[in-house]
C-alpha positions in Angstrom: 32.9 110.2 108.7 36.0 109.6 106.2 39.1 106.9 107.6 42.0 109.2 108.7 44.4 109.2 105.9 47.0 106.4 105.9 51.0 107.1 106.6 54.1 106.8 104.5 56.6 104.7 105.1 58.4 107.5 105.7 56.1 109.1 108.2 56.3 106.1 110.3 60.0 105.9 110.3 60.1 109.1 111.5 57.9 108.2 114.3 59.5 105.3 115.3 62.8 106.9 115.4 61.3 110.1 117.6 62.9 108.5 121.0 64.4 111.8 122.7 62.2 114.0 124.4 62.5 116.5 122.0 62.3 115.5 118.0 63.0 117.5 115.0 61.2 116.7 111.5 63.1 118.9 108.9 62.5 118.1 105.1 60.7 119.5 102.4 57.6 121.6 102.3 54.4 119.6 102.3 56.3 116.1 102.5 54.3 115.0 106.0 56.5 116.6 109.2 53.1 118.2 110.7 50.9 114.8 110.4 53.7 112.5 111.5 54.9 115.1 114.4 51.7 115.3 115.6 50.6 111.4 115.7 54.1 111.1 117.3 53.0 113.9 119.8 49.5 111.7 120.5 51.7 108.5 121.1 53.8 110.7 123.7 50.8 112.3 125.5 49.1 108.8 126.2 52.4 107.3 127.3 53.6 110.0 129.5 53.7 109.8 133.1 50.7 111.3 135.3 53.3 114.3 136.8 55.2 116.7 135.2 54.3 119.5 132.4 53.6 118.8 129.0 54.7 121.6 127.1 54.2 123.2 123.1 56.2 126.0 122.2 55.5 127.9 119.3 56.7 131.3 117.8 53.5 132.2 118.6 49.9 131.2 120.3 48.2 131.7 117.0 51.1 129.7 115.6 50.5 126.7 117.6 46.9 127.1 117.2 47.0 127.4 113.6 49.7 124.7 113.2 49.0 122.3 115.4 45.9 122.2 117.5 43.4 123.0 114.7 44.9 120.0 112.5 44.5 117.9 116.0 41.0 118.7 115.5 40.9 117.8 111.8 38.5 114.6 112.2 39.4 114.2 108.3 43.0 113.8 109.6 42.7 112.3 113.2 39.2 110.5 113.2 37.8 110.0 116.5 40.9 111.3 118.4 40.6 114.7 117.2 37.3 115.1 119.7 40.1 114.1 122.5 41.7 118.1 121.8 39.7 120.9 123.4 40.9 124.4 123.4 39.4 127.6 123.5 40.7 130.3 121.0 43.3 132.6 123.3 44.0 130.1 126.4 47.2 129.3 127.0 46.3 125.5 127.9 44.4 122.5 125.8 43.2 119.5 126.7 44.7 116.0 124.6 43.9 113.0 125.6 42.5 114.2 128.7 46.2 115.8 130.2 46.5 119.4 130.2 49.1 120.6 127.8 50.6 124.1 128.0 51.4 126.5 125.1 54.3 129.2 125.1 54.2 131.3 122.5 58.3 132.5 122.4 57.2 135.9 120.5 54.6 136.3 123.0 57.0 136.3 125.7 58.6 139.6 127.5 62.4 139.2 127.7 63.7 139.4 131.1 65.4 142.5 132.1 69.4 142.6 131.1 68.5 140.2 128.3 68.0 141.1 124.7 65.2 140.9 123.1 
């Protein structure tokens, strides 16, 4: 199997600096938010406490799928780790790192009644 790629400087800057508990990459298309996000999101999972949710929220299920958890499973991208992220096509939980995380799809949500959608 091929070494995981190697990160920018830039990427892991970006990483280091993601302290809060939610982190927002913005920049230009195709310049490394998803890889860097993601290998920030890793660090998280193994650091976080054993209680309490771990949640992904997407536009959409397929969104996160698509977006996130199949480039977790990348072994190009994430070598060994990416065998650490199960998740059935449809379920609205994964496996990483052995801690179940949660996915909310926003679109996929009802609105609650006397809110609009």
């Amino acid at each position: 199997m091929a070494a995981p790629l190697p990160l920018s400087d830039k990427q892991l800057a970006s990483i280091r600096g993601a302290t809060a508990r939610i982190n927002i990459w913005h920049g230009s298309v195709r310049s490394g938010k998803t890889i860097a996000s993601l290998v920030c999101f890793l660090l998280m999972v193994r650091r976080a406490s054993a209680s309490g949710l771990i949640v992904i929220v997407g536009r959409s299920l397929q969104t996160i799928e698509r977006n996130c958890l199949d480039v977790l499973q990348d072994p190009t991208l994430f070598g060994d780790l990416a065998a650490e992220v199960r998740h059935t096509r449809g379920a609205t939980t994964a496996v990483v790192l052995g801690r179940v995380v949660h996915l909310v799809g926003a679109a996929d949500r009802e609105p609650r009644a006397g809110c609009a959608a």
